[in-house]
PQR file with spaces between the fields and no chain letter, atoms N, CA, C, O and H, PARSE charges and radii, in Angstrom:
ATOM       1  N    UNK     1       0.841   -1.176    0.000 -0.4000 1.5000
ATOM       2  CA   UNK     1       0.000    0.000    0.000 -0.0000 2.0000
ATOM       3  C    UNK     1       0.892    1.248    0.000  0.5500 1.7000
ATOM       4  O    UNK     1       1.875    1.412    0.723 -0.5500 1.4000
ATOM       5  N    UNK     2       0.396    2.131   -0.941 -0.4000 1.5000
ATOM       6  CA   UNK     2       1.118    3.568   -0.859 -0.0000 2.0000
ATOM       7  C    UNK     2       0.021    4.471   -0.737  0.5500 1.7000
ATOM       8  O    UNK     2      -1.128    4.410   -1.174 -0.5500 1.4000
ATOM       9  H    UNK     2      -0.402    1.998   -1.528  0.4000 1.0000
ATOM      10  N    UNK     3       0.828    5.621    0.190 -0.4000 1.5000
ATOM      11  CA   UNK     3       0.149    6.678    0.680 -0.0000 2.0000
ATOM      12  C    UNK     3       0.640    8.206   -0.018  0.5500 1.7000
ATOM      13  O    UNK     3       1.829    8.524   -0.061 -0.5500 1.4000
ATOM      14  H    UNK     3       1.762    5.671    0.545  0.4000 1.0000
ATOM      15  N    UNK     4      -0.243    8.906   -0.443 -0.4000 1.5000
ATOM      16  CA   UNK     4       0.282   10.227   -0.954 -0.0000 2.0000
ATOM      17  C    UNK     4       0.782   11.176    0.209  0.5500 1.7000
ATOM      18  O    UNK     4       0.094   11.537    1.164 -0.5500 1.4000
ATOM      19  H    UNK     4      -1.208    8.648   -0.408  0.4000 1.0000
ATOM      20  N    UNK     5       1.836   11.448    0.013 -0.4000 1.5000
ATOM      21  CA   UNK     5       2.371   12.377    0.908 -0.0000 2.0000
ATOM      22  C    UNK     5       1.361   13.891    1.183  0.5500 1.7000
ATOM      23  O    UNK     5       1.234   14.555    2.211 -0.5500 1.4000
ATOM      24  H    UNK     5       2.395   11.154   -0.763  0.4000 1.0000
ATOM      25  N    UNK     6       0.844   14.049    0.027 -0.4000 1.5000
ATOM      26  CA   UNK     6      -0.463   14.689    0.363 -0.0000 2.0000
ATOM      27  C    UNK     6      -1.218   14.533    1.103  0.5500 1.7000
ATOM      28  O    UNK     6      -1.322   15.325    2.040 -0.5500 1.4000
ATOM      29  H    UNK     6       0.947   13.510   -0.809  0.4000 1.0000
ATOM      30  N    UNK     7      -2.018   13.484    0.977 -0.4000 1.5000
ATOM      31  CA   UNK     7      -3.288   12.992    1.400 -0.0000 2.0000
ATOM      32  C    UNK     7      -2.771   13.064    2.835  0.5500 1.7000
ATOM      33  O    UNK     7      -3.343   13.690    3.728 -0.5500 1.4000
ATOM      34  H    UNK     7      -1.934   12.841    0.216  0.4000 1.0000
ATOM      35  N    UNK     8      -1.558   12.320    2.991 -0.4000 1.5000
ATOM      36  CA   UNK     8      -0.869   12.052    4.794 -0.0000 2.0000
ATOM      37  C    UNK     8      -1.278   13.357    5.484  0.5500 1.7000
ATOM      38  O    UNK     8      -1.833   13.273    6.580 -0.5500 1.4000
ATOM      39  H    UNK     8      -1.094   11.811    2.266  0.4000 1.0000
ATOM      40  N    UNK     9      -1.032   14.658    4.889 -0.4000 1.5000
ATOM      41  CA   UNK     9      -0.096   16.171    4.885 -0.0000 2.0000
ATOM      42  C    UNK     9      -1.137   16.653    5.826  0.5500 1.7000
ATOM      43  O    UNK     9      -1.134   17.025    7.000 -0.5500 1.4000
ATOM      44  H    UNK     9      -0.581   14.727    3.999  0.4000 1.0000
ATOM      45  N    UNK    10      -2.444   16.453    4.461 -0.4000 1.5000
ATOM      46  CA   UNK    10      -3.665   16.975    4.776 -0.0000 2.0000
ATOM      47  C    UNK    10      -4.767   16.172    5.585  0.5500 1.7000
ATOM      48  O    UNK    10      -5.922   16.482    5.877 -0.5500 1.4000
ATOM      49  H    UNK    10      -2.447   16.151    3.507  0.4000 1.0000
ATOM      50  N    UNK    11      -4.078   15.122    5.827 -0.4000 1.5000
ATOM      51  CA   UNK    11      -5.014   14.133    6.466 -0.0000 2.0000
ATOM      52  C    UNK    11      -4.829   14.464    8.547  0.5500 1.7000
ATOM      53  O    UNK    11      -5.714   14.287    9.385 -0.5500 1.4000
ATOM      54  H    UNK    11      -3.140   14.870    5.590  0.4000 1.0000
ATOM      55  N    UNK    12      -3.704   14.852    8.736 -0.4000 1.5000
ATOM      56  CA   UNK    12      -2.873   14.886    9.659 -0.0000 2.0000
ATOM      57  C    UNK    12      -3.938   15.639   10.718  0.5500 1.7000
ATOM      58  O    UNK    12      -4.552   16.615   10.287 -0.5500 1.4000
ATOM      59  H    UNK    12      -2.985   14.996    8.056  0.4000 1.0000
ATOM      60  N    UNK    13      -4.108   15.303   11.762 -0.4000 1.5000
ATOM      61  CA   UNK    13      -5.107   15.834   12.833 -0.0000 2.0000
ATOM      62  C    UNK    13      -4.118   16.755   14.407  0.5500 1.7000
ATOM      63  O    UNK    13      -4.257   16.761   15.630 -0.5500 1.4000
ATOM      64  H    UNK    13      -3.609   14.510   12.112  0.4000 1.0000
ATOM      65  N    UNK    14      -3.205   17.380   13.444 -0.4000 1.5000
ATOM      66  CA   UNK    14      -2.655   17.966   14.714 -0.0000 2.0000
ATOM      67  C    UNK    14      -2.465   19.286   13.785  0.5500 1.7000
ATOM      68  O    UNK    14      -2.943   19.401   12.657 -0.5500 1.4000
ATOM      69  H    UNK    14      -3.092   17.376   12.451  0.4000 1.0000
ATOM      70  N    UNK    15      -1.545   20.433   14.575 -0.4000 1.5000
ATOM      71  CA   UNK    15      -1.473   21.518   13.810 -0.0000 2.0000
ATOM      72  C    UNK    15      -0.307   21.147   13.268  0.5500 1.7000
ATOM      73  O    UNK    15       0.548   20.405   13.753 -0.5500 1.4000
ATOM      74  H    UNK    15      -1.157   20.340   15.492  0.4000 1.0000
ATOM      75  N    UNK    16      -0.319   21.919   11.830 -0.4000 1.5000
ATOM      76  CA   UNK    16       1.027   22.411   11.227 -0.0000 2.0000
ATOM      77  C    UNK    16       1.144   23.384   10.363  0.5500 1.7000
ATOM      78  O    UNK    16       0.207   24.104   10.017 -0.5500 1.4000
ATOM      79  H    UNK    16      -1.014   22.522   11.436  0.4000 1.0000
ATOM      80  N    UNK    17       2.195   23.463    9.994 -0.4000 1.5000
ATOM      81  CA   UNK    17       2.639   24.755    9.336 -0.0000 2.0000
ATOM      82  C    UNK    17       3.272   24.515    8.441  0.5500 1.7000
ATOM      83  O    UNK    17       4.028   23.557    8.601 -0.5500 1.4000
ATOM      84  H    UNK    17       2.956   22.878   10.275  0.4000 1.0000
ATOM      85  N    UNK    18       3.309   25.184    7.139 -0.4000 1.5000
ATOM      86  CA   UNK    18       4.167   24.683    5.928 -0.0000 2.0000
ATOM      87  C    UNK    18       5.226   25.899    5.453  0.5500 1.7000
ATOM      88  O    UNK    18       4.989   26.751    4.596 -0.5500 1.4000
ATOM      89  H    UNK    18       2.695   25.963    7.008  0.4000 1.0000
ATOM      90  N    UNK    19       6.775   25.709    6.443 -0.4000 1.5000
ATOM      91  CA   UNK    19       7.753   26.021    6.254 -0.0000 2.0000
ATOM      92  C    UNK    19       8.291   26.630    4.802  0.5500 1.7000
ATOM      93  O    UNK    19       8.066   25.772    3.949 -0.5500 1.4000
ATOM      94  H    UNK    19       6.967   25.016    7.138  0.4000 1.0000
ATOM      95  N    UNK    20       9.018   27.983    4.121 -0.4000 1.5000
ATOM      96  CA   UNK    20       9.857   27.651    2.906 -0.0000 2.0000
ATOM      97  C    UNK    20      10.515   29.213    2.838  0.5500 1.7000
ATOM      98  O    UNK    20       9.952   30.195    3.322 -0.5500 1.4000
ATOM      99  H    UNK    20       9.202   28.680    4.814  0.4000 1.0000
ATOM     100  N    UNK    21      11.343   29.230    2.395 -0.4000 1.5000
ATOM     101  CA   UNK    21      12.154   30.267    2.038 -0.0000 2.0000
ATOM     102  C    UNK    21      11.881   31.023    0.899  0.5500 1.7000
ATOM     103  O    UNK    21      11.649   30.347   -0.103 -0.5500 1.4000
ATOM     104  H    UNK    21      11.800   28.432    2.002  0.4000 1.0000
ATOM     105  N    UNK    22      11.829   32.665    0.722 -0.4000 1.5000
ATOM     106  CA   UNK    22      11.137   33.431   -0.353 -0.0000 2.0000
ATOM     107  C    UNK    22      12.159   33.435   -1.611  0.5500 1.7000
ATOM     108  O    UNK    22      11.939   33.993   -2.686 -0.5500 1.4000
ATOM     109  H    UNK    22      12.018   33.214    1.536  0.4000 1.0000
ATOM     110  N    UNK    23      13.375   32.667   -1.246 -0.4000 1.5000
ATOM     111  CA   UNK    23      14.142   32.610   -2.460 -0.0000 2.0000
ATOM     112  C    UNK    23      13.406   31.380   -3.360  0.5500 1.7000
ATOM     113  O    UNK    23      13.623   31.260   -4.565 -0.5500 1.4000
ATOM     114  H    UNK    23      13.554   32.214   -0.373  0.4000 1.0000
ATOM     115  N    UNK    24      12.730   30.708   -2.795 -0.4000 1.5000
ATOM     116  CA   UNK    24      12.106   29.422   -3.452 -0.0000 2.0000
ATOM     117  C    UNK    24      10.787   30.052   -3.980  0.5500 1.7000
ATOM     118  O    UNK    24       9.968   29.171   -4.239 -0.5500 1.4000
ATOM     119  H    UNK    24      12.553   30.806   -1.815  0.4000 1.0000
ATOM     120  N    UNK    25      10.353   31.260   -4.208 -0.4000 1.5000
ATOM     121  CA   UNK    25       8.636   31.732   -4.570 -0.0000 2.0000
ATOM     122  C    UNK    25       8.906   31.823   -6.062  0.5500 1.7000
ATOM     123  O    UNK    25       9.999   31.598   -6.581 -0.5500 1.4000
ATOM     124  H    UNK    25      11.019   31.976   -3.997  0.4000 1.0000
ATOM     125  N    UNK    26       7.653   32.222   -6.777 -0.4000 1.5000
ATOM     126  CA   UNK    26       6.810   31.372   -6.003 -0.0000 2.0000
ATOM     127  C    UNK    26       6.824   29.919   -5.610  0.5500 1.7000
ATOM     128  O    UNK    26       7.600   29.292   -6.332 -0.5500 1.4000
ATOM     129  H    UNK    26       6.765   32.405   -6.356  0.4000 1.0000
ATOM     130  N    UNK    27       6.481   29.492   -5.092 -0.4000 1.5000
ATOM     131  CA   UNK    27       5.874   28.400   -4.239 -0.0000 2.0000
ATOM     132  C    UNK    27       4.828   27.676   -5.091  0.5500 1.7000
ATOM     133  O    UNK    27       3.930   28.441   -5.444 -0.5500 1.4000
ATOM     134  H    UNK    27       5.850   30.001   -4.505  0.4000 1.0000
ATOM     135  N    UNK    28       4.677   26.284   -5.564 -0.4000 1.5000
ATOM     136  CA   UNK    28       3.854   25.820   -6.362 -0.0000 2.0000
ATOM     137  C    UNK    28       2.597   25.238   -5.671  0.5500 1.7000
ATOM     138  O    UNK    28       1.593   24.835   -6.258 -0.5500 1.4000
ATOM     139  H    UNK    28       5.406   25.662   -5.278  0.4000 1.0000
ATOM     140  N    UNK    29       2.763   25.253   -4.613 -0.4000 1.5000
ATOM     141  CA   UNK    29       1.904   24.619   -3.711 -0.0000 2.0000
ATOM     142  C    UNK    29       1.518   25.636   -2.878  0.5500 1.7000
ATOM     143  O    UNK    29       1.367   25.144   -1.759 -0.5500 1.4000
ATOM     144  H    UNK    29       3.578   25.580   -4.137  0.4000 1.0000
ATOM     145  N    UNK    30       1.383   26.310   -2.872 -0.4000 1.5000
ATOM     146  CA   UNK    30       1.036   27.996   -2.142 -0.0000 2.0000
ATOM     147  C    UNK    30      -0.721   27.393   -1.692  0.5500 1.7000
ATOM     148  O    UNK    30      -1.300   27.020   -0.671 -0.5500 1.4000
ATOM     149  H    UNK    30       1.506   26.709   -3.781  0.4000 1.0000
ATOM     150  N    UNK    31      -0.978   27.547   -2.837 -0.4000 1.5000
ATOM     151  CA   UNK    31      -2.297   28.173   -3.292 -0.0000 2.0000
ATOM     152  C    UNK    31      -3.087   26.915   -2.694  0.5500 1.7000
ATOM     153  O    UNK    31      -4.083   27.158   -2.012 -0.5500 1.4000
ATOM     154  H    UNK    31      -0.508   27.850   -3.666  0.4000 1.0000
ATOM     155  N    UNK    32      -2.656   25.408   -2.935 -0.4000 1.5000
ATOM     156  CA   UNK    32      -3.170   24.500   -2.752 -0.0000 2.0000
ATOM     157  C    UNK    32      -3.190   24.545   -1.233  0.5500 1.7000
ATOM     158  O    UNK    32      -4.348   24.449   -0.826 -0.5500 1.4000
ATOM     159  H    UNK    32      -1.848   25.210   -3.489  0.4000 1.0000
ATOM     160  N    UNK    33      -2.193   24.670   -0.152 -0.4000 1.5000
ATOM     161  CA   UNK    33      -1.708   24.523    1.163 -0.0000 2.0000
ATOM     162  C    UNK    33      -3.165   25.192    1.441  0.5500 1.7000
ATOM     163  O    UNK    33      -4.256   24.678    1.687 -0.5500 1.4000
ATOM     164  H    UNK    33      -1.253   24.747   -0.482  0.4000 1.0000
ATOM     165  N    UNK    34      -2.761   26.501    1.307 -0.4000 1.5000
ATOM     166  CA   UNK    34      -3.709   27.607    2.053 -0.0000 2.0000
ATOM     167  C    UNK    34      -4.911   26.875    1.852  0.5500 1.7000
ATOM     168  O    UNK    34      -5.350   26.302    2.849 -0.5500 1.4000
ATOM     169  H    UNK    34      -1.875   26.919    1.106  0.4000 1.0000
ATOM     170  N    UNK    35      -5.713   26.736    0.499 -0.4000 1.5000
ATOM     171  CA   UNK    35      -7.155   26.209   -0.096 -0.0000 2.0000
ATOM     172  C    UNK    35      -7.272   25.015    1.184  0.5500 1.7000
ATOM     173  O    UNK    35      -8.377   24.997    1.727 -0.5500 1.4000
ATOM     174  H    UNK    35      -5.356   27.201   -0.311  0.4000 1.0000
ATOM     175  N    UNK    36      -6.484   24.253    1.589 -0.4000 1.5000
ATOM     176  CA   UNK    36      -6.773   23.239    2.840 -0.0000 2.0000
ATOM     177  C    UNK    36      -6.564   23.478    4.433  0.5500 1.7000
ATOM     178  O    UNK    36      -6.454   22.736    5.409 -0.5500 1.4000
ATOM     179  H    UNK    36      -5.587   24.268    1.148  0.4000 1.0000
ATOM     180  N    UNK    37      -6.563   24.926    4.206 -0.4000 1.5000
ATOM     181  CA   UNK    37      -6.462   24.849    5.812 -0.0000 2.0000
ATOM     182  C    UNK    37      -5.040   24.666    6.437  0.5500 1.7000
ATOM     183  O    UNK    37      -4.824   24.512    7.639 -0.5500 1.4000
ATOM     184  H    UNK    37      -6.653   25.529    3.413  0.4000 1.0000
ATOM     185  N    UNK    38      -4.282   24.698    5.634 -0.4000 1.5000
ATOM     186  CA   UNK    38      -2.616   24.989    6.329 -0.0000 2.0000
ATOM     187  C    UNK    38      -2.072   26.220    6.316  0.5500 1.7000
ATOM     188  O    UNK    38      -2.417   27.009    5.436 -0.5500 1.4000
ATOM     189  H    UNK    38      -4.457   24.824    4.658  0.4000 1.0000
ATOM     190  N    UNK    39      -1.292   26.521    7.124 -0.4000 1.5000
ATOM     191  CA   UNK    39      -1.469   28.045    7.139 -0.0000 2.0000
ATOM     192  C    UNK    39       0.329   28.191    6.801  0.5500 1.7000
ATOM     193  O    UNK    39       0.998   27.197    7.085 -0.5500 1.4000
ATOM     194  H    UNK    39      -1.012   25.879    7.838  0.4000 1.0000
ATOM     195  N    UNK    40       0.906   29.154    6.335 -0.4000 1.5000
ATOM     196  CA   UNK    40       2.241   29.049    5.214 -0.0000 2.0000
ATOM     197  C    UNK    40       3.061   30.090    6.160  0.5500 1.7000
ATOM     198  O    UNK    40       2.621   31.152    6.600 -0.5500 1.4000
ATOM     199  H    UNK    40       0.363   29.962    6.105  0.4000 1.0000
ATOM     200  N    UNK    41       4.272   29.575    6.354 -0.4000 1.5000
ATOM     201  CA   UNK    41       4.897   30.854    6.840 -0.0000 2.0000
ATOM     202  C    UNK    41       6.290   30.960    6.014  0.5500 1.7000
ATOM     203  O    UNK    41       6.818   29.911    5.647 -0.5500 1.4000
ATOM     204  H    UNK    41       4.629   28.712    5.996  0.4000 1.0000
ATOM     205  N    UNK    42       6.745   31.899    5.788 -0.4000 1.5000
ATOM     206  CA   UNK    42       8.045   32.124    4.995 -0.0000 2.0000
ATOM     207  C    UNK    42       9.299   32.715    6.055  0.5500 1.7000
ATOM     208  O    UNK    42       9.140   33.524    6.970 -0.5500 1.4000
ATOM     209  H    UNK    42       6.316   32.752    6.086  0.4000 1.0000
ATOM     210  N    UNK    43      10.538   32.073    5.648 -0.4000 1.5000
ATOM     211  CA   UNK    43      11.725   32.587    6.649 -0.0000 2.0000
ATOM     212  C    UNK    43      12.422   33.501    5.900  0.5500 1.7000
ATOM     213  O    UNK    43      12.893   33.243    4.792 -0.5500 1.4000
ATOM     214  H    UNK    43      10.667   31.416    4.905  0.4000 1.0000
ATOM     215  N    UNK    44      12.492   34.348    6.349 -0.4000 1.5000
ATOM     216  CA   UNK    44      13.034   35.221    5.712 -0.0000 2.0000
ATOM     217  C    UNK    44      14.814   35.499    4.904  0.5500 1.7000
ATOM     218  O    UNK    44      15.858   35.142    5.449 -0.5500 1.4000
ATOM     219  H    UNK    44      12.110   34.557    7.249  0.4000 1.0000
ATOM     220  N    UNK    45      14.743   36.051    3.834 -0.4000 1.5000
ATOM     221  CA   UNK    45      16.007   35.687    3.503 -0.0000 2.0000
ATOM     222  C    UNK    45      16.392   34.198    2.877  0.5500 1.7000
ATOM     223  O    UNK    45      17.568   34.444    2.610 -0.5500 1.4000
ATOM     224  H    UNK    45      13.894   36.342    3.391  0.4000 1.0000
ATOM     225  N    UNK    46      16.249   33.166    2.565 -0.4000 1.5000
ATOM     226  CA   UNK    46      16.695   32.075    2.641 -0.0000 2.0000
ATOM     227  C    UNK    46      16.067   31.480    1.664  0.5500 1.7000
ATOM     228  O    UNK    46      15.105   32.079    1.183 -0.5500 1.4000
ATOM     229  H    UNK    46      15.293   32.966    2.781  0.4000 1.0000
ATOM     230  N    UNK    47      16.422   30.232    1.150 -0.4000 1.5000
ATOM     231  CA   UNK    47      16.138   29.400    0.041 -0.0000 2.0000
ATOM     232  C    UNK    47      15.852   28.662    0.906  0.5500 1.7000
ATOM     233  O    UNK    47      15.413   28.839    2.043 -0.5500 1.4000
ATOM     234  H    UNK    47      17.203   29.746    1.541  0.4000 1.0000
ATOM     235  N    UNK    48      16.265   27.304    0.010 -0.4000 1.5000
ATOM     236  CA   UNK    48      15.281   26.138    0.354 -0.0000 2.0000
ATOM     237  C    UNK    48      16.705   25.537    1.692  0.5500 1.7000
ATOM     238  O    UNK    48      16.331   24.516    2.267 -0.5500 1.4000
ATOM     239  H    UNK    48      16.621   27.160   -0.913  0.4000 1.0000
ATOM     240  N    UNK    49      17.708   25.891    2.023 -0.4000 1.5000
ATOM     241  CA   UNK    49      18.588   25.467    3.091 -0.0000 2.0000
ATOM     242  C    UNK    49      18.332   26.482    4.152  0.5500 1.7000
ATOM     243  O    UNK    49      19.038   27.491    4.149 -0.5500 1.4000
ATOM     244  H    UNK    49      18.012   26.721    1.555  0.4000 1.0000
ATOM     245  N    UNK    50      17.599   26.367    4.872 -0.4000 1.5000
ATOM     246  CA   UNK    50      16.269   27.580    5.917 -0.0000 2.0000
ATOM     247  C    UNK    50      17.312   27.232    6.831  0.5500 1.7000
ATOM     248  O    UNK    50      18.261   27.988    6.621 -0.5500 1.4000
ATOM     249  H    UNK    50      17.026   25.548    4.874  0.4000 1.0000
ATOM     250  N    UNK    51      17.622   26.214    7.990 -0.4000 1.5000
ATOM     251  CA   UNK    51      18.829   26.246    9.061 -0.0000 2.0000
ATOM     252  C    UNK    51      20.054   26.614    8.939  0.5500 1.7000
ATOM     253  O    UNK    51      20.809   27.034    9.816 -0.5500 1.4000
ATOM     254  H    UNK    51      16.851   25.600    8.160  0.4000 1.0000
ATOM     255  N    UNK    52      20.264   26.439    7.737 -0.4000 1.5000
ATOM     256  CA   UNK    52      21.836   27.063    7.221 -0.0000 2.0000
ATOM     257  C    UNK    52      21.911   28.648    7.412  0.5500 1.7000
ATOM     258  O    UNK    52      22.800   29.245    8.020 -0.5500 1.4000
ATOM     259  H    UNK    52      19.651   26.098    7.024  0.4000 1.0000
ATOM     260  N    UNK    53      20.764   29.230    6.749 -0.4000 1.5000
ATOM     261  CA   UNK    53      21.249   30.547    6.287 -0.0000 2.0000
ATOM     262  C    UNK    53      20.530   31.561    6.937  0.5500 1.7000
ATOM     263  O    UNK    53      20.866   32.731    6.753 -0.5500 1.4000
ATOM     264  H    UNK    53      20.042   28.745    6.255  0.4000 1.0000
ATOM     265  N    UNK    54      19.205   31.168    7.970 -0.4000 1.5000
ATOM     266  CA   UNK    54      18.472   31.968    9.221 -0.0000 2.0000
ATOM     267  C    UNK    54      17.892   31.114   10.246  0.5500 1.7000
ATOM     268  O    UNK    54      16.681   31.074   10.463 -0.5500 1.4000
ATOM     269  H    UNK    54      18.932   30.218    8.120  0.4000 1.0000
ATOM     270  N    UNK    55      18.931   30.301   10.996 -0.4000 1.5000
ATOM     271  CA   UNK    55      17.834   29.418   12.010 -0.0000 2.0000
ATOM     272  C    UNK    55      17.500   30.532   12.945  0.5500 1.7000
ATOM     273  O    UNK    55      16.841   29.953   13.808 -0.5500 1.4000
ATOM     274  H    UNK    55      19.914   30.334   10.819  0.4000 1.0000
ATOM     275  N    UNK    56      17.582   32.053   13.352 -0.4000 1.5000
ATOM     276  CA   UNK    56      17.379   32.512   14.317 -0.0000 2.0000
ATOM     277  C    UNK    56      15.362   32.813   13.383  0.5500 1.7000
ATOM     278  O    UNK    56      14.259   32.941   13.915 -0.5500 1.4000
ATOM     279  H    UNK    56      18.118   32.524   12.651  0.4000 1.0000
ATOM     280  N    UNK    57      15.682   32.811   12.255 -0.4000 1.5000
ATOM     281  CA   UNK    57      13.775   32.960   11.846 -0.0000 2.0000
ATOM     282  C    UNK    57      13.190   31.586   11.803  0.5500 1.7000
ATOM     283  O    UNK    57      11.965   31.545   11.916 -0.5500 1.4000
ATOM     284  H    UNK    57      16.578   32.708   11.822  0.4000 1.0000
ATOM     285  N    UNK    58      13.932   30.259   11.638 -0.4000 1.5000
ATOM     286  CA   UNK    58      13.219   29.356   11.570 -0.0000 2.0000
ATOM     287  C    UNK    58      12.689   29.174   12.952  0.5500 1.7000
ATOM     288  O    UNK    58      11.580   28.673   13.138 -0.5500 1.4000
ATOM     289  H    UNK    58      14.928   30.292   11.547  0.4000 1.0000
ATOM     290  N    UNK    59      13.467   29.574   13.931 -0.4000 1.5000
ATOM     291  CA   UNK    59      13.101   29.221   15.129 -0.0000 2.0000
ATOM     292  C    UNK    59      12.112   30.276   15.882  0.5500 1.7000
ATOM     293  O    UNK    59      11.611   29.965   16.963 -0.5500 1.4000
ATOM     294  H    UNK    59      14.368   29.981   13.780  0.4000 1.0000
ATOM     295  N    UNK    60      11.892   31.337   15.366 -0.4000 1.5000
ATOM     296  CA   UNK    60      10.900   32.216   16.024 -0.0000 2.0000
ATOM     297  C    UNK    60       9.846   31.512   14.830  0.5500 1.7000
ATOM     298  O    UNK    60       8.947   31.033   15.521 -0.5500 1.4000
ATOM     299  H    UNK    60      12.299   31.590   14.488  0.4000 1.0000
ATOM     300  N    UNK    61       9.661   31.345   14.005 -0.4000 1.5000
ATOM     301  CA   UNK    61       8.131   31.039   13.311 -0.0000 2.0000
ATOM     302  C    UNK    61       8.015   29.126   13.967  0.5500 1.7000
ATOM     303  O    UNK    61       6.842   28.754   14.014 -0.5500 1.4000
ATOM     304  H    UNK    61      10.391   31.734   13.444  0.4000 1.0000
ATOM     305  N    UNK    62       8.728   28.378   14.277 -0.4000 1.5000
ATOM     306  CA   UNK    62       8.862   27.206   15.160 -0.0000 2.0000
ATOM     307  C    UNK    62       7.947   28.015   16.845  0.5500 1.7000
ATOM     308  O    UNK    62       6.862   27.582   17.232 -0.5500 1.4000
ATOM     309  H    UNK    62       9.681   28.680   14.240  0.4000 1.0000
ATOM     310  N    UNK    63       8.534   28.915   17.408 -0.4000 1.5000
ATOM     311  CA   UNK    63       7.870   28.858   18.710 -0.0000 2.0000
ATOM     312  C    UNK    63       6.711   29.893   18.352  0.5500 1.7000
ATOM     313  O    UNK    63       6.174   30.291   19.386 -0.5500 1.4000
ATOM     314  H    UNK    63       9.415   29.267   17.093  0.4000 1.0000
ATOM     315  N    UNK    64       6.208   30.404   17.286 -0.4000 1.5000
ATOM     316  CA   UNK    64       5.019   30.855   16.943 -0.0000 2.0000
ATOM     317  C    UNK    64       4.080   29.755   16.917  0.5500 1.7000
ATOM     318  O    UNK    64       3.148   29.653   17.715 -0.5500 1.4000
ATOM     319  H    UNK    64       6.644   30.081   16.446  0.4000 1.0000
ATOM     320  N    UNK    65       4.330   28.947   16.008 -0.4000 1.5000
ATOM     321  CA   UNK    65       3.430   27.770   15.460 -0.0000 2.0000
ATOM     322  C    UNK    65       3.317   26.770   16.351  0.5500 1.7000
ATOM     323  O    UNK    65       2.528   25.872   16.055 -0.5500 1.4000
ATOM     324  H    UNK    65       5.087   29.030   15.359  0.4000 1.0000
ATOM     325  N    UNK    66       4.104   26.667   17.717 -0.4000 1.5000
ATOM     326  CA   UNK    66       4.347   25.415   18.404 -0.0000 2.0000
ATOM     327  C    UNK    66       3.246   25.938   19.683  0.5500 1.7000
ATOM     328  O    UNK    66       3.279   27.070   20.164 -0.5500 1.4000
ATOM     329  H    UNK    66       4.744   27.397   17.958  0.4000 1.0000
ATOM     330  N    UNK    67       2.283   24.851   20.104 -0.4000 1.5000
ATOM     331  CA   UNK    67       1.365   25.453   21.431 -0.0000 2.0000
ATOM     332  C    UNK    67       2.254   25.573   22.877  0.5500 1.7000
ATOM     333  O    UNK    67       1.714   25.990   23.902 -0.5500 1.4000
ATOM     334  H    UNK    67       2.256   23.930   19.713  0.4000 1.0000
């Protein structure tokens, strides 16, 4: 049996947040995330290597999103 990493994404019954860097926009999945109820946050500065090049933003949008 295979599972769409989608279906998992959106299936998922806890909160989350869908991480990405504005050097990566647009974003192909933007539009779809939001349309389901995930809510998108961007780190600022950074591509798609987000701990490398601003963990001090990955980690404030981490204790935003975290209860």
């Amino acid at each position: 049996m295979t599972a769409s990493l989608r279906k998992v994404f959106f299936g998922l019954n806890l909160p989350r947040t869908y991480i990405y860097g504005p050097l990566t926009l647009p974003h192909r999945h933007e539009a779809l995330l939001r349309a389901g109820g995930v809510p998108v946050a961007v780190v600022p500065g950074v591509g798609h290597a987000m701990m490398d090049a601003n963990p001090d933003g990955v980690a404030r949008i981490l204790a935003e999103m975290l209860p």
